[in-house]
TORVODO-928822 format. One line per 4 residues: for each residue x, y, z of N, C-alpha, C. Coordinates in steps of 0.02 Angstrom, whole numbers. Layout:
X/Y/Z/X/Y/Z/X/Y/Z; ... .
***
This chain:
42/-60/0/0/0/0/44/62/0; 32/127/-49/69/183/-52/79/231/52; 119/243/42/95/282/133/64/340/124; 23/333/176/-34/387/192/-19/443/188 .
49/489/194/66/541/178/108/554/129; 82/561/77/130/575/23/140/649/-5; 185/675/-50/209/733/-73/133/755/-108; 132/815/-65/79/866/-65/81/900/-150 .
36/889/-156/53/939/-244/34/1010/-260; 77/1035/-292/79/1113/-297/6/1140/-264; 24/1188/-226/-37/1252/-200/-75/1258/-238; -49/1281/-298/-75/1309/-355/-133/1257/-391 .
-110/1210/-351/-153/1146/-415/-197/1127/-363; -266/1118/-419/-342/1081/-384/-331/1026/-369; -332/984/-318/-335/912/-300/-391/866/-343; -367/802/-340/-406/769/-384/-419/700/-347 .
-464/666/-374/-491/595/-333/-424/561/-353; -407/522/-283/-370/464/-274/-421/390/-317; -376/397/-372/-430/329/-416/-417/257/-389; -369/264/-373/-328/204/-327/-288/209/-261 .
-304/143/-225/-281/140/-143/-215/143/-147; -196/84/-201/-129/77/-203/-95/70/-259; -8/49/-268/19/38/-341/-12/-10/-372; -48/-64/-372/-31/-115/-374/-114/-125/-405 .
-154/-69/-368/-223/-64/-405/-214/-32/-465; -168/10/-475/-175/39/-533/-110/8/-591; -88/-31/-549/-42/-87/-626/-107/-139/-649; -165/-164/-582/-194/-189/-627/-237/-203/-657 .
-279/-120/-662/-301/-87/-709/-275/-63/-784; -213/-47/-784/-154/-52/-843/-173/-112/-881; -150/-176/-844/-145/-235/-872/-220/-258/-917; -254/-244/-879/-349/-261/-894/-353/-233/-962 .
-341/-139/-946/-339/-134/-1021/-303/-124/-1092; -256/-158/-1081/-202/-212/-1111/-196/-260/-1134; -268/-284/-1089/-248/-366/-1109/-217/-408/-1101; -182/-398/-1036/-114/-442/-980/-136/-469/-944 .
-189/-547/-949/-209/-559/-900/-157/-583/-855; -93/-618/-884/-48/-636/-826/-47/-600/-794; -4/-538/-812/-20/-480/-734/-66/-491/-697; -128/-456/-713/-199/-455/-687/-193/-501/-639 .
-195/-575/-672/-205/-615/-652/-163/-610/-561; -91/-623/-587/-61/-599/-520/-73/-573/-471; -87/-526/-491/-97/-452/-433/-166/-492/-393; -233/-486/-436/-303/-505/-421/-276/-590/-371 .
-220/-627/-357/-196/-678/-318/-176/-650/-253; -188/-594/-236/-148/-560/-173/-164/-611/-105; -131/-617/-65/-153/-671/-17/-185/-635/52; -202/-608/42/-239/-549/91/-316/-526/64 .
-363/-560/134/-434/-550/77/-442/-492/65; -439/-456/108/-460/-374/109/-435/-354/29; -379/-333/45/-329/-314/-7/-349/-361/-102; -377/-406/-94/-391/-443/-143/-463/-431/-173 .
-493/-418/-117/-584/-386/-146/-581/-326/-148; -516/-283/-145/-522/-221/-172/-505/-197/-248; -439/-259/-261/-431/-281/-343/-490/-290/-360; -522/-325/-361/-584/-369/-380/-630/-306/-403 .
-627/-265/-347/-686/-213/-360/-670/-156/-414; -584/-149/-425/-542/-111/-486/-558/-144/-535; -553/-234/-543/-551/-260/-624/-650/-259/-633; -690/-252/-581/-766/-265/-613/-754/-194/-635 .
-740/-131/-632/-744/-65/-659/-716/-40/-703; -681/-94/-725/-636/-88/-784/-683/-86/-858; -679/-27/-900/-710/-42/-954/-690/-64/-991; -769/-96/-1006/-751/-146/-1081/-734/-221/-1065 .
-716/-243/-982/-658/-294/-986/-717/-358/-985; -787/-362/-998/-844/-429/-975/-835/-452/-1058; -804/-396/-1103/-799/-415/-1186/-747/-460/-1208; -693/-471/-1166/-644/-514/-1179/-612/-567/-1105 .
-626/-556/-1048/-595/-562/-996/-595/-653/-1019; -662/-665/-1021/-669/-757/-1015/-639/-795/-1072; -608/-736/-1087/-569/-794/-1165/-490/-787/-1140; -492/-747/-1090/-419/-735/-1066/-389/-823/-1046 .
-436/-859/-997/-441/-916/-954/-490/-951/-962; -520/-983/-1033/-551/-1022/-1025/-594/-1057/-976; -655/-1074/-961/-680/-1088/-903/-634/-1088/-815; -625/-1034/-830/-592/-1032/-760/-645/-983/-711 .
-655/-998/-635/-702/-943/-635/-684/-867/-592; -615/-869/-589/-617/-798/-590/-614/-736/-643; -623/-770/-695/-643/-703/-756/-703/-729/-783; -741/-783/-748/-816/-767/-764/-844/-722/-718 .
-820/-719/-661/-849/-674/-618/-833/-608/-630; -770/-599/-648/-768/-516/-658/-833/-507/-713; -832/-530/-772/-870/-532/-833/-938/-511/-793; -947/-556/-763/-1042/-559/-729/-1042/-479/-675 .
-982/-461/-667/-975/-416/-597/-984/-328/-650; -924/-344/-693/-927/-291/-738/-993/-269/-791; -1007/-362/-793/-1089/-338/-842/-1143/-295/-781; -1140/-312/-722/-1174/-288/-679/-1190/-218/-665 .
-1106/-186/-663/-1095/-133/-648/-1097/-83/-710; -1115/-122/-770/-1141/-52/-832/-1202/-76/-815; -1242/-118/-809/-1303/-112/-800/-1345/-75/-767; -1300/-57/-695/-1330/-2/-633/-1347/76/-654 .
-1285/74/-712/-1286/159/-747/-1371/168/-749; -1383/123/-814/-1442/132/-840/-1510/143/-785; -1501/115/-710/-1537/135/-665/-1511/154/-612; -1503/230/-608/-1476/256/-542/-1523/268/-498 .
-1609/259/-513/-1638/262/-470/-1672/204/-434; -1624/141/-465/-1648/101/-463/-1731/60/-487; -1779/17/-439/-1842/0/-482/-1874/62/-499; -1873/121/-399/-1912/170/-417/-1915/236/-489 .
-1840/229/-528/-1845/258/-580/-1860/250/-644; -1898/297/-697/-1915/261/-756/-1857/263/-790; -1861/219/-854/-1821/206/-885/-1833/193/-973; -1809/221/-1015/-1831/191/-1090/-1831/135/-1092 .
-1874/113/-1138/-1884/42/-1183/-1828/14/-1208; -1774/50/-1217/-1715/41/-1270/-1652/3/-1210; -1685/61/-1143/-1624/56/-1092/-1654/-22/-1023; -1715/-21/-1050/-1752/-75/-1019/-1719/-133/-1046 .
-1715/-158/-1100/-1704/-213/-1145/-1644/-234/-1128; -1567/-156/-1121/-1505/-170/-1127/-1501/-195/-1069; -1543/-162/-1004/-1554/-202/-942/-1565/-267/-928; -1617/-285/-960/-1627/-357/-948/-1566/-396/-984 .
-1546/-390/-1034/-1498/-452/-1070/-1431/-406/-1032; -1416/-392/-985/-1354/-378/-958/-1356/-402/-889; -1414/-398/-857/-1408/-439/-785/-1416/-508/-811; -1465/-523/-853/-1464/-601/-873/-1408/-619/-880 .
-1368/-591/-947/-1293/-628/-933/-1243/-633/-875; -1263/-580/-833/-1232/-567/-785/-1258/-629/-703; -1313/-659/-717/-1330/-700/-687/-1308/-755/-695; -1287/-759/-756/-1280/-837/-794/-1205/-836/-775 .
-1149/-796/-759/-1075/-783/-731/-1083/-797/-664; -1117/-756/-627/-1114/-787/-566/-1131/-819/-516; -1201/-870/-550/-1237/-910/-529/-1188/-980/-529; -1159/-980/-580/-1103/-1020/-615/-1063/-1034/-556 .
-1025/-973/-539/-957/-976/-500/-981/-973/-420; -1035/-950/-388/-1056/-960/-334/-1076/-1061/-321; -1097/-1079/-366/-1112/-1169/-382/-1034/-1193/-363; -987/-1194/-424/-940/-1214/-409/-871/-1184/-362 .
-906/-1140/-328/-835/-1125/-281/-898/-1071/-215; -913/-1127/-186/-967/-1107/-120/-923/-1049/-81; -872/-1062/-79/-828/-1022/-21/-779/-979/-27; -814/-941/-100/-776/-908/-115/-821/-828/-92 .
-779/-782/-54/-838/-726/-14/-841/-661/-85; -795/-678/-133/-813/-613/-165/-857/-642/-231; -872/-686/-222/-926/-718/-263/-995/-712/-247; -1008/-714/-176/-1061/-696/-147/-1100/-633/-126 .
-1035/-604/-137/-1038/-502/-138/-1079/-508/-209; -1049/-531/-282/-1091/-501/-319/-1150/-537/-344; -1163/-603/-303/-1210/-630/-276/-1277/-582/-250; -1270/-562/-194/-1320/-494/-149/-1327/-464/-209 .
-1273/-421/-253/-1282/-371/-298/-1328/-385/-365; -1328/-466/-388/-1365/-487/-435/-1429/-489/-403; -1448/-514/-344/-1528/-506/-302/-1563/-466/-294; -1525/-375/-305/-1564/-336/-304/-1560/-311/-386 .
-1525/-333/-419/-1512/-308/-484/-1594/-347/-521; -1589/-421/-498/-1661/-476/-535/-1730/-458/-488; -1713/-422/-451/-1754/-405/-384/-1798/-468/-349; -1747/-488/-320/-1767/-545/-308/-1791/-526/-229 .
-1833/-588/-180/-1858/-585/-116/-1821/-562/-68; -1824/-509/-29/-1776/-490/20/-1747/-542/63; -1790/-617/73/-1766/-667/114/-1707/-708/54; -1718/-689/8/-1664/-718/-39/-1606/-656/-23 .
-1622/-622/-33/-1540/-558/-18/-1503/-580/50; -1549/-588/103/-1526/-600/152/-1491/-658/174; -1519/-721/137/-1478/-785/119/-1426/-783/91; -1403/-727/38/-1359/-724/19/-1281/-706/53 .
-1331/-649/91/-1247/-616/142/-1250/-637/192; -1287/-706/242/-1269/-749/292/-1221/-771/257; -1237/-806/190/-1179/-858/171/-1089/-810/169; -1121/-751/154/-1053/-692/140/-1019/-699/218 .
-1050/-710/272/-1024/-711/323/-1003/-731/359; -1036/-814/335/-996/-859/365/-943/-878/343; -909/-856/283/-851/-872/255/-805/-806/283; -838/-735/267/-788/-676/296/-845/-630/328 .
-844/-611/385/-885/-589/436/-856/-523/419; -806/-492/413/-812/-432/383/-772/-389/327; -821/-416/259/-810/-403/206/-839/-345/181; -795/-291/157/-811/-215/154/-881/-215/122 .
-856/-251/46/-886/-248/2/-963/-264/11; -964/-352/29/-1031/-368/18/-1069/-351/75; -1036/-307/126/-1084/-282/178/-1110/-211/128; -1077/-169/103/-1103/-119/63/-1152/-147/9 .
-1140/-188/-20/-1188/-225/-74/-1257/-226/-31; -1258/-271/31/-1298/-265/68/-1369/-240/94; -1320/-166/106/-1345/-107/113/-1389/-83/33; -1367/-82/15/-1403/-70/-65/-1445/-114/-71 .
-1447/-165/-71/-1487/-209/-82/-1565/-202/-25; -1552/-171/21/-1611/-160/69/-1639/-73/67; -1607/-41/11/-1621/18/-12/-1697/6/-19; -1742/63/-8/-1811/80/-44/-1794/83/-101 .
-1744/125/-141/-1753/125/-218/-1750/66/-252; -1716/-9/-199/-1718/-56/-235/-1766/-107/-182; -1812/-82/-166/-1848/-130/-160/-1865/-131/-68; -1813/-106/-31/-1827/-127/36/-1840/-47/71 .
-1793/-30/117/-1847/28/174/-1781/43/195; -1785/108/213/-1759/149/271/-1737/116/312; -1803/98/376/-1785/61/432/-1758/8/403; -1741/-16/373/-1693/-100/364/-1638/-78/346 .
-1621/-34/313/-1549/3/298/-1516/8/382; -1557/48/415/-1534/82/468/-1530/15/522; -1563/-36/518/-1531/-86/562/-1504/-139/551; -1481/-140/474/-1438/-170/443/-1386/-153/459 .
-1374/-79/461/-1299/-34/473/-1274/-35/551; -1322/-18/603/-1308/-42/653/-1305/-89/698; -1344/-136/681/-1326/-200/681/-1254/-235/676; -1238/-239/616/-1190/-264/570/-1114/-208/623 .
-1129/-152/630/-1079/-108/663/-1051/-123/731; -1110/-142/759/-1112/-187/815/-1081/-249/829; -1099/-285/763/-1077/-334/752/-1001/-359/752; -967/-299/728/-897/-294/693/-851/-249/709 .
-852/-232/780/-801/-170/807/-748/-161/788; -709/-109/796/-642/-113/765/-627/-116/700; -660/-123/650/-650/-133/576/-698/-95/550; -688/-63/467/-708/-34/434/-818/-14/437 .
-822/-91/451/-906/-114/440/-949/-44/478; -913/-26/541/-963/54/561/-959/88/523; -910/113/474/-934/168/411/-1023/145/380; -1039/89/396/-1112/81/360/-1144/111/370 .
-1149/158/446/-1199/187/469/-1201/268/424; -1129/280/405/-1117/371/380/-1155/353/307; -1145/288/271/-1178/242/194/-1247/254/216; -1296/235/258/-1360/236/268/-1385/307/282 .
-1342/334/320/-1374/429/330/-1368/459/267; -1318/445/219/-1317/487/165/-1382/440/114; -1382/378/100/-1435/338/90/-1508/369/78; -1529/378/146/-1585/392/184/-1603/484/159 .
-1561/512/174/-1554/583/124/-1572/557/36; -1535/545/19/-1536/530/-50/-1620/498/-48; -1632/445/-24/-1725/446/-31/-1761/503/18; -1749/533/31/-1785/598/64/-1791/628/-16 .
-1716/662/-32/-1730/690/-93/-1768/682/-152; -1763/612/-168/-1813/574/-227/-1872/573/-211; -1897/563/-162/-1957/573/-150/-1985/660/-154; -1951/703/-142/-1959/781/-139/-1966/784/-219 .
-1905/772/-250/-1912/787/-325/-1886/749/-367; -1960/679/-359/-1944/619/-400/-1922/635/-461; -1956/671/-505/-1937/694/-576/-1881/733/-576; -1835/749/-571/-1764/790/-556/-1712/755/-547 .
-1672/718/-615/-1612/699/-615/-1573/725/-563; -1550/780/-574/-1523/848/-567/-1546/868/-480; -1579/820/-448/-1582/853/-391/-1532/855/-326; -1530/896/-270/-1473/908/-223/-1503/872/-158 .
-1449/854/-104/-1477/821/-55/-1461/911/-5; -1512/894/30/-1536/944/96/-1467/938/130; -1412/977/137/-1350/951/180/-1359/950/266; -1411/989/280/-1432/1027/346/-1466/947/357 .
-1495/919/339/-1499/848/352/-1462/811/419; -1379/835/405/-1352/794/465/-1346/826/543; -1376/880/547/-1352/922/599/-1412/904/649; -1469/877/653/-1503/836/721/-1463/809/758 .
-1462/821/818/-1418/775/876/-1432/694/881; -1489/680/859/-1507/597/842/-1443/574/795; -1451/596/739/-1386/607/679/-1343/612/707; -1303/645/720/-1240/666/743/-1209/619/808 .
-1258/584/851/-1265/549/909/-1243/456/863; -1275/457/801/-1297/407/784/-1198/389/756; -1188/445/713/-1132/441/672/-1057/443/739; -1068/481/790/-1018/478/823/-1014/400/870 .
-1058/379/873/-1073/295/925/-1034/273/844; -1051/260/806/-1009/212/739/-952/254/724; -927/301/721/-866/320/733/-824/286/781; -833/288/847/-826/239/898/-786/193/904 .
-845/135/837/-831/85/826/-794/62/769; -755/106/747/-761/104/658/-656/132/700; -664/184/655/-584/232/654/-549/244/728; -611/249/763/-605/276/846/-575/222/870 .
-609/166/861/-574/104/932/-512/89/915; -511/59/966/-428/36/985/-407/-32/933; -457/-58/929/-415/-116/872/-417/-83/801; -443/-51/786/-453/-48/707/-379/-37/682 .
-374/-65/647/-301/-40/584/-297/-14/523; -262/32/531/-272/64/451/-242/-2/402; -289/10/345/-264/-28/293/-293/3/227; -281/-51/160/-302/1/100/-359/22/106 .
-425/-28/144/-459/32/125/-479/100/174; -446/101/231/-440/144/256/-459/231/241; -455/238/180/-464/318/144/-548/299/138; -581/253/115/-639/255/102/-679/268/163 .
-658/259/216/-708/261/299/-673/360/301; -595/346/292/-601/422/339/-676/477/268; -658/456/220/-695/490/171/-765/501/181; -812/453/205/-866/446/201/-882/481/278 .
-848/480/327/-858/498/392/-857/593/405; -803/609/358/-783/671/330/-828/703/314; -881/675/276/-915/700/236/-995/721/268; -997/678/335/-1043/665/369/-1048/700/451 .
-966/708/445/-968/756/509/-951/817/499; -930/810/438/-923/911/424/-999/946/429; -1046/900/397/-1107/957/393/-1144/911/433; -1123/911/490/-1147/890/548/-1145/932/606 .
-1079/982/582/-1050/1015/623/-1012/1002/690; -975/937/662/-934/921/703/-860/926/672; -849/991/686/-805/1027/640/-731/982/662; -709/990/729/-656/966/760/-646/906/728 .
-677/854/727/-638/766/710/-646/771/609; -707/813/596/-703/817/540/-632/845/501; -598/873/531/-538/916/502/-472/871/516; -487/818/558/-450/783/593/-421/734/539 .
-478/718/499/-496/691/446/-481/702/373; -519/753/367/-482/800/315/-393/807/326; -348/791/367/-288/810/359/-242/755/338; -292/711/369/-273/633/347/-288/620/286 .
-332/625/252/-348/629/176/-316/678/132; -309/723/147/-254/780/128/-289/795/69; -219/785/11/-232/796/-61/-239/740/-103; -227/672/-68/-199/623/-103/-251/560/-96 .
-271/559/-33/-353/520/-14/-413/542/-35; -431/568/-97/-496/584/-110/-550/562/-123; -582/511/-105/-623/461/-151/-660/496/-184; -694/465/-246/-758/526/-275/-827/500/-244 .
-831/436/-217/-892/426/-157/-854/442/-102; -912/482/-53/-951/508/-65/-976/585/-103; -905/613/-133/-922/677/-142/-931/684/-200; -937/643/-254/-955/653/-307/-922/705/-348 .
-889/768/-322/-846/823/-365/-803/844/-323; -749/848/-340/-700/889/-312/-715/942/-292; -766/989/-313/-780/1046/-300/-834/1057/-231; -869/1007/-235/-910/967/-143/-856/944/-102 .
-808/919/-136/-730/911/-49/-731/975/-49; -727/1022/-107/-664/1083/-44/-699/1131/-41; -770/1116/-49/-845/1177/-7/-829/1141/48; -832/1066/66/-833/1057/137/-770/1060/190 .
-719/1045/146/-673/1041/196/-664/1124/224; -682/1158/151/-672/1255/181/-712/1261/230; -775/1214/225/-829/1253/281/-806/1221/345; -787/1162/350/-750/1146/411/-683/1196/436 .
-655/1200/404/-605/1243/420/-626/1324/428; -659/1333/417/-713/1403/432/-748/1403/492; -766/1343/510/-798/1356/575/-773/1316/646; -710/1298/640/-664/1272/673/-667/1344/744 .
-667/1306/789/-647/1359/847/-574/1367/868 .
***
């Protein structure tokens, strides 16, 4: 993994999203679109799960790569799964509002024959390799994609758990998957997240709860102005002491306690927490945060633009005592 403090870049220059945790994500992204599966292949072998379902989550985002990956390795099933992971993840474009949004006839169709194939990848590789946990991540993610029974989603990430109890990923899949826009509620988000936070002290899994407040905003908003691509979430949202009470107890448990260890994905919790206690007005740990992320930790979830980090990090630093 690159170290957390690296050479600050010119004053003068706008910061930009950190696209990658580490070197090693972005050799093998290179390789993918190249056409190196040896590399690929390599890297995506890391012997560290964490570190290995974060590759995983670089080669499904790789474009283009569900068009050639399975001819790389012949029935092998880790490039059927990227294939089924990557068909997945162009499929989501086409519904960002998930069921609750409409959608063309044209973009309906490309939908259906892209989760289908995308079912037929990882229905495949979940059969023949039960115990494999990042199989079962895009497992959950195909259940809400076919919209399948919430007692089927939920079958899905017991099995995610009994193999890795805390897997970044398919706990976030999870969470989506018990979204209202895809099918489930608020309240199941929210005791999915604390639950599961509860569940898993010391490690990344309490960021779920800062995933569900911004969540829960985001369907506040859709519901205000369903018709409005283009619409903004209420930021004043996080500043109730319920909120702020809710996010500092999973703070706690998450970055705060004593076991947690930084690791790669480490930038994604301080990011999402950042984002949640700045306009929370918990200016102090928010900045705490922000210094640790600097210029070089940027994720673009949750901020979507560079230009939303440095309204917030200014407004934190503006109202700093």
């Amino acid at each position: 993994m690159w170290p957390f403090k690296k050479e600050s870049a010119a004053a003068e220059e706008a910061p930009e999203f950190c696209c990658f945790l580490d070197e090693d994500a972005e050799r093998l992204r290179d390789a993918l679109r190249k056409r190196d599966w040896e590399t690929a292949r390599g890297i995506l072998g890391a012997t560290d799960p964490e570190t290995r379902s974060y590759y995983f989550s670089v080669a499904a985002s790789t474009y283009g790569v569900e068009r050639w990956i399975t001819g790389a390795e012949p029935g092998a099933a880790l490039p059927l799964l990227i294939r089924g992971a990557a068909l997945l993840t162009s499929a989501w474009e086409l519904r960002p509002d998930g069921w609750t949004g409409r959608i063309s006839d044209a973009a309906a169709e490309l939908w259906t024959r892209w989760v289908s194939q995308a079912a037929a990848c990882i229905d495949e590789v979940t059969t023949r390799e039960p115990g494999w946990a990042d199989a079962w991540t895009w497992s959950i993610a195909l259940s809400r994609s076919l919209g399948l029974p919430l007692d089927e989603r939920w079958r899905r990430f017991h099995r995610l758990i009994e193999i890795e109890p805390d897997h970044w990923y398919g706990h976030e899949q999870m969470l989506h998957a018990l979204t209202p826009k895809w099918g489930g509620s608020s309240e199941a988000v929210f005791d999915f997240a604390r639950t599961r936070a509860a569940a898993c002290p010391g490690t990344h899994i309490p960021a779920l709860v800062a995933l569900a407040h911004r969540e829960h905003n985001a369907h506040l908003s859709a519901v205000r102005e369903p018709d409005n691509p283009d619409r903004s979430l209420e930021l004043t949202y996080y500043e109730p002491t319920e909120i702020t009470d809710d996010l500092w107890d999973a703070a706690q448990l998450s970055f705060w306690h004593d076991d947690y260890e930084t690791t790669v994905l480490t930038p994604i919790v301080w990011n999402n927490f950042a984002y949640t206690f700045a306009w929370g007005d918990f200016h102090k740990p928010a900045w705490a945060l922000f210094d640790s992320i600097g210029e070089d930790w940027i994720t673009r979830s949750p901020w979507g633009d560079v230009e939303f980090f440095l309204r917030s990090r200014d407004y934190t630093r503006d109202n700093l005592e």
